[in-house]
C-alpha positions as CSV (number, residue, x, y, z in Angstrom):
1,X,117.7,125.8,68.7
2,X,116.6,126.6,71.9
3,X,118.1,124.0,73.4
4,X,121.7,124.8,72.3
5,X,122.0,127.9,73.7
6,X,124.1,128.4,77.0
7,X,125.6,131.1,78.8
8,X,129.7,130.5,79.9
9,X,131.4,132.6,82.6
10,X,134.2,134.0,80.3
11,X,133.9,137.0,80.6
12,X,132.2,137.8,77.1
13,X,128.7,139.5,77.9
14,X,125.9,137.3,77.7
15,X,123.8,139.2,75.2
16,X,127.0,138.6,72.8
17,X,126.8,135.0,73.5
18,X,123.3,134.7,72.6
19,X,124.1,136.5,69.6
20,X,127.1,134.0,68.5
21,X,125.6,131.1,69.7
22,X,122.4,132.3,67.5
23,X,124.8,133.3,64.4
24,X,126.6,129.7,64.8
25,X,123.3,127.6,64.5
26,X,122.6,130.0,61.6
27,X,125.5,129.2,59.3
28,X,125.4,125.4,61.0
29,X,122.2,125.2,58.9
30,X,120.7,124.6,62.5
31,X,118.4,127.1,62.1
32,X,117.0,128.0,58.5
33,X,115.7,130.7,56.9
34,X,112.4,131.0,57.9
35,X,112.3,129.3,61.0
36,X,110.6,131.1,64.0
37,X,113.0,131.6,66.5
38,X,112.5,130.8,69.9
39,X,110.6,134.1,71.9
40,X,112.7,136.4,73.8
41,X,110.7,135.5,77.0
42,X,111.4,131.6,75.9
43,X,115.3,132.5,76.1
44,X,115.4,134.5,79.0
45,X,113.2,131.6,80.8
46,X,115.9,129.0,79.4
47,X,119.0,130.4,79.9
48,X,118.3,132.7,83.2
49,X,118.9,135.7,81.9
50,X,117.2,139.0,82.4
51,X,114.4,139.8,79.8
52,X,116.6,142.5,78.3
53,X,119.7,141.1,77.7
54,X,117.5,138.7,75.2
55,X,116.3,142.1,73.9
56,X,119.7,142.9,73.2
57,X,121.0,140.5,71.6
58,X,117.6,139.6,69.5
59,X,118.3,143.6,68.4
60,X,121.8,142.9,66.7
61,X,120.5,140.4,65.2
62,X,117.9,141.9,63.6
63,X,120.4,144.8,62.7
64,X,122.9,142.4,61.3
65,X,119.9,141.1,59.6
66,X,120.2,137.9,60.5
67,X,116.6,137.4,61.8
68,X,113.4,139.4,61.0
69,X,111.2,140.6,63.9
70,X,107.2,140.1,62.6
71,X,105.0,142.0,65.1
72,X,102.3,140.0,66.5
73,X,103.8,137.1,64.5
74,X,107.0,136.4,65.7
75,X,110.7,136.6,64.7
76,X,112.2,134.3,62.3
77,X,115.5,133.6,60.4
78,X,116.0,136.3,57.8
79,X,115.6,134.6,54.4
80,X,118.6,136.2,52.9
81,X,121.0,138.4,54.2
82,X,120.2,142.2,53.9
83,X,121.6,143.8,50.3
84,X,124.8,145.9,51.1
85,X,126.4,148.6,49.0
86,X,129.4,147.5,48.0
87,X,131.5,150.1,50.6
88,X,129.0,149.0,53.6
89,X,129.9,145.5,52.7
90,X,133.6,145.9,53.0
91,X,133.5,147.6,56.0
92,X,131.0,144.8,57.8
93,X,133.1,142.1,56.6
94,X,136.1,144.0,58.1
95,X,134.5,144.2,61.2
96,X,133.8,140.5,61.3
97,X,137.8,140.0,60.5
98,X,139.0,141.9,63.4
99,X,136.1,140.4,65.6
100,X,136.6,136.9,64.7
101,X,141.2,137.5,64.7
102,X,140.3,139.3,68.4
103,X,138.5,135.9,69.3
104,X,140.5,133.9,68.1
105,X,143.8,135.6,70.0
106,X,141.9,135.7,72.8
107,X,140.9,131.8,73.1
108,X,144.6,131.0,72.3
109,X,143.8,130.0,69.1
110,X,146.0,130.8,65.5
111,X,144.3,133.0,62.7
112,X,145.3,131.6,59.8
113,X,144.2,128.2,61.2
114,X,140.9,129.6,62.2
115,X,140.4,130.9,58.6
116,X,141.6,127.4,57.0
117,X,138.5,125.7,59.2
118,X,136.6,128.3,57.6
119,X,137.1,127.8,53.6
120,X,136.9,123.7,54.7
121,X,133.7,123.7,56.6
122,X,132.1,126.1,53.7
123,X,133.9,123.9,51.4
124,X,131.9,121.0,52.8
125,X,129.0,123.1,53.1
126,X,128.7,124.0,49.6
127,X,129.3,120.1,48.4
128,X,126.6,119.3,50.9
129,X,123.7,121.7,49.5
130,X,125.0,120.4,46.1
């Protein structure tokens, strides 16, 4: 995975790139559950980014819950996403709405087209794992 992370000058910060770019590989099936992930040191080397901005984004992913930090063992791919009562699962997958309709406004691109990619990649996703 390490290897498809970059950094773009687009004004987005970096640490939020690293997140997405590690969210993408994620639900890409790039990276599976279980998987160490690459250290933060290895990122930071990689990409030429200060230590902490790794920190930061390796943070929100834990708190999404997307990857599990292991002291002294490392940090890997959650296994499942985190169990949610039902209100706090609303509300996240709200958030992940306006996020992704803000991004997509802002690249230039249409909603509704963005969420008809969606339902035919998981579509294809779904048929794959079979």
């Amino acid at each position: 995975m390490l290897d498809s992370l970059h950094i773009e000058q687009s004004g987005v910060p970096i640490y939020v790139q690293i997140r997405d770019q590690v969210l993408r590989a994620i639900g890409a099936g790039l990276a599976r559950p279980g998987e160490r992930m690459p250290t933060m040191r290895q990122v930071a080397v990689a990409l030429r980014v200060d230590l902490n901005t790794v920190r930061h984004a390796y943070d929100a992913l834990a708190r999404a819950g997307a990857i599990t930090v292991l002291p002294a063992r490392g940090t890997f791919v959650a296994e499942r996403p985190p169990t949610l009562d039902p209100e706090a699962a609303a509300a996240r997958l709200d958030d992940f709405v306006h996020q992704t309709i803000a991004r997509a406004a802002a690249n230039g691109l249409d909603p509704a087209e963005v969420a008809r990619r969606i339902l035919a990649k998981a579509a294809r996703r779904r048929t794959a794992d079979g």
